[in-house]
C-alpha positions in Angstrom: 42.1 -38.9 -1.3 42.1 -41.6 1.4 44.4 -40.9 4.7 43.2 -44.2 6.1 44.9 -47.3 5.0 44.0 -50.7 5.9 46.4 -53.7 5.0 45.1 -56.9 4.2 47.4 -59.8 4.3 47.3 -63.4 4.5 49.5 -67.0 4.0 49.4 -68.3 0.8 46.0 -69.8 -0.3 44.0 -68.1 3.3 41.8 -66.6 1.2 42.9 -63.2 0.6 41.7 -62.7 -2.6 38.1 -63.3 -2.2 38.2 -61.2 0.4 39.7 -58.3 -1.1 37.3 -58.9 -3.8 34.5 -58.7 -1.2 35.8 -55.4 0.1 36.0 -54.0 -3.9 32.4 -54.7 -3.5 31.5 -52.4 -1.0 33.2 -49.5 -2.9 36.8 -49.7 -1.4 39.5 -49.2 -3.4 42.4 -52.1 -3.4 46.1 -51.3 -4.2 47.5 -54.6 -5.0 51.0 -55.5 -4.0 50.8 -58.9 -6.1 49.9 -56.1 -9.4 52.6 -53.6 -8.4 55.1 -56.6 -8.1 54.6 -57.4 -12.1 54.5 -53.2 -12.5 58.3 -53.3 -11.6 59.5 -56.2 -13.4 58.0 -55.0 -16.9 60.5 -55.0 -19.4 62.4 -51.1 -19.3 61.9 -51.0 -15.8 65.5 -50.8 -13.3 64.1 -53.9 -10.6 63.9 -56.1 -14.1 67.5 -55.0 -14.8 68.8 -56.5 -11.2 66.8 -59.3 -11.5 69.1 -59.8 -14.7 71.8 -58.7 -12.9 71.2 -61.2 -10.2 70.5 -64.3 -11.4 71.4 -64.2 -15.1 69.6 -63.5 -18.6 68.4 -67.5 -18.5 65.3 -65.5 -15.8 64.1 -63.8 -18.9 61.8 -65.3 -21.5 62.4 -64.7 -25.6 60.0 -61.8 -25.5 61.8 -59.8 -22.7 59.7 -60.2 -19.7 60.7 -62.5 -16.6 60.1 -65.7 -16.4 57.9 -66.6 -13.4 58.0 -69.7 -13.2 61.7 -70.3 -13.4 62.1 -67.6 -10.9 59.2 -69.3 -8.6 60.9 -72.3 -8.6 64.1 -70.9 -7.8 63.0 -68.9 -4.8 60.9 -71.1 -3.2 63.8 -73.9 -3.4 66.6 -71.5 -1.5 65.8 -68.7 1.4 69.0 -66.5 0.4 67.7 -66.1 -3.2 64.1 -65.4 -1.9 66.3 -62.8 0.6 68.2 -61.5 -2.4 64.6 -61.4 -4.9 62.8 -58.9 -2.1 65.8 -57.0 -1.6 65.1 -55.9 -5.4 61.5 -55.7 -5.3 60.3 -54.7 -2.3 61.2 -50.8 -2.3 59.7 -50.4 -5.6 56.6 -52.2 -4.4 56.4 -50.0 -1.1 56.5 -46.8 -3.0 54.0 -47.5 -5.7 51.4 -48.9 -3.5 51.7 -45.6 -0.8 51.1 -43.4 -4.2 48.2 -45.2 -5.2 46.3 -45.2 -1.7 47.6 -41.2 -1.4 45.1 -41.0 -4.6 42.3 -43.5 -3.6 39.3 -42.3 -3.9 36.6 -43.0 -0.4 36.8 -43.1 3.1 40.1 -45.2 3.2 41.8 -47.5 1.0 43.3 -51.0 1.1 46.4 -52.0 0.4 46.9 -55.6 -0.3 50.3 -57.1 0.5 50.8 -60.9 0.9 54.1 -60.5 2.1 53.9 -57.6 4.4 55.3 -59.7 7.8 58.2 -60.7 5.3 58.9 -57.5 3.8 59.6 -56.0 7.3 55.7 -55.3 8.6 54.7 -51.9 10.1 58.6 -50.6 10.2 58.6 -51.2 6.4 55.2 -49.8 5.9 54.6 -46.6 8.6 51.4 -45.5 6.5 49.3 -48.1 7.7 46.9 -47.6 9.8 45.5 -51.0 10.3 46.8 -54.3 9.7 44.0 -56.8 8.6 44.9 -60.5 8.7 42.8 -63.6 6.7 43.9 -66.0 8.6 43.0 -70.5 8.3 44.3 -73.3 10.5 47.5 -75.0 8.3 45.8 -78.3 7.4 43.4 -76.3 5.7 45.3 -73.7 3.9 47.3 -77.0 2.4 44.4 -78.7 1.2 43.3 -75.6 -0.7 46.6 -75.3 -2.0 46.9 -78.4 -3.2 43.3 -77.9 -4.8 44.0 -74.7 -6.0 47.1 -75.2 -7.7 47.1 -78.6 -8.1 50.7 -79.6 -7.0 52.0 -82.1 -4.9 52.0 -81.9 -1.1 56.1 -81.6 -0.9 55.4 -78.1 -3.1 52.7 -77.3 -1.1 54.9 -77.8 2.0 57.7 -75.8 0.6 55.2 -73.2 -0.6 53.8 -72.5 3.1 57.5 -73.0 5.1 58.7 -70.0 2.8 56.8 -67.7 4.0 55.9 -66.1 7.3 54.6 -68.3 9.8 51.0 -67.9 10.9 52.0 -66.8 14.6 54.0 -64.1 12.6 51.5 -62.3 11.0 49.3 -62.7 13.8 51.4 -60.7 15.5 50.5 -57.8 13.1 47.0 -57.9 12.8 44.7 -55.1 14.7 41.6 -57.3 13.1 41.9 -61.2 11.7 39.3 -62.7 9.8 39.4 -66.6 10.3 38.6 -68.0 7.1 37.6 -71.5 7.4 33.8 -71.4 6.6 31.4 -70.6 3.9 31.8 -67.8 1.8 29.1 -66.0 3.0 30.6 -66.1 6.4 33.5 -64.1 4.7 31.1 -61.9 3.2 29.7 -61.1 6.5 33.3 -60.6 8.1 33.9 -58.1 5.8 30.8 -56.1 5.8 31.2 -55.7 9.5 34.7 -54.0 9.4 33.9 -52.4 6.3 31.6 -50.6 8.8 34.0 -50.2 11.5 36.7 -49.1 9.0 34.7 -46.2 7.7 33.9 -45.0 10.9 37.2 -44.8 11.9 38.5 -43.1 8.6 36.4 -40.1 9.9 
């Protein structure tokens, strides 16, 4: 079981998925927020059934499940619904991800949470014992998000402004990672406090 938890977390297209893919790599086991997040939302489940409550049976598709792309566009056009959305979600989230890094296996574990400065930080999240933030200057995180996703730049603008600002989960962060070169230079990142990590799991 790992007692040594590690967050990793990051603005929207920073790169935090290659770098949590880096770290699965090197062994570490990754409890994602982004996989516990559609967990809780399955059809059966109670977060699903205030979602419903919420904002209406027009959020679910034919089949059952939530549509995610009705709710995107819905939450990313008005704060107070985002507000309302993590009010729902965000518990459910918290808990599952604690009980799967209780059971990682290794030295520590790492628990991957986009939102973590939105859903409240450290307060919200006392297990952590390290906050590890990918971060990328803004002119760079919108070109890869228009790239990425390929939207427009007013979505892309929207996309960023709705989340945390950069200074804000700076604030966080025990280690950052800036992400603006080559892969391999993020490779290299996160060999190094892969080391560091494991030595302080001890």
């Amino acid at each position: 079981m790992a007692g040594f938890v590690v967050a990793i977390t990051g603005g929207v297209a920073s790169g935090k998925t290659a770098a949590t893919a880096a770290f699965e790599r090197l062994g570490v086991f990754v409890a994602d927020a982004d996989i516990a997040a559609r967990a809780i939302v399955a059809p059966g489940q109670p977060a699903l059934a205030k979602i419903v409550d919420r904002f209406g049976s027009g959020i679910l598709l034919a089949n059952g499940q939530l549509d995610r792309v009705r709710l995107r566009k819905c939450v990313f056009a008005d704060a107070g619904t985002r507000r309302a959305l993590e009010e729902i979600t965000h518990p459910g989230i918290r808990e599952r991800l604690k009980q799967q890094c209780a059971k990682a296996p290794g030295l520590y574990a790492l628990a991957a949470i986009p939102l973590l400065a939105e859903g409240g930080g450290r307060a919200n999240y006392p297990w952590l014992q390290r906050v590890l933030v990918i971060d990328v200057p803004l002119s760079l995180q919108e070109s890869r998000l228009l790239t990425r996703d390929n939207i427009d730049a007013t979505l892309a603008e929207r996309m960023i402004s709705a989340q945390a600002s950069r200074e804000q989960r700076l604030a966080l962060a025990d280690d950052v990672i800036v992400n603006d070169g080559v892969p391999a230079d993020l490779e290299q990142a996160v060999a190094h406090l892969d080391r560091r990590y494991r030595e302080l799991a001890i």
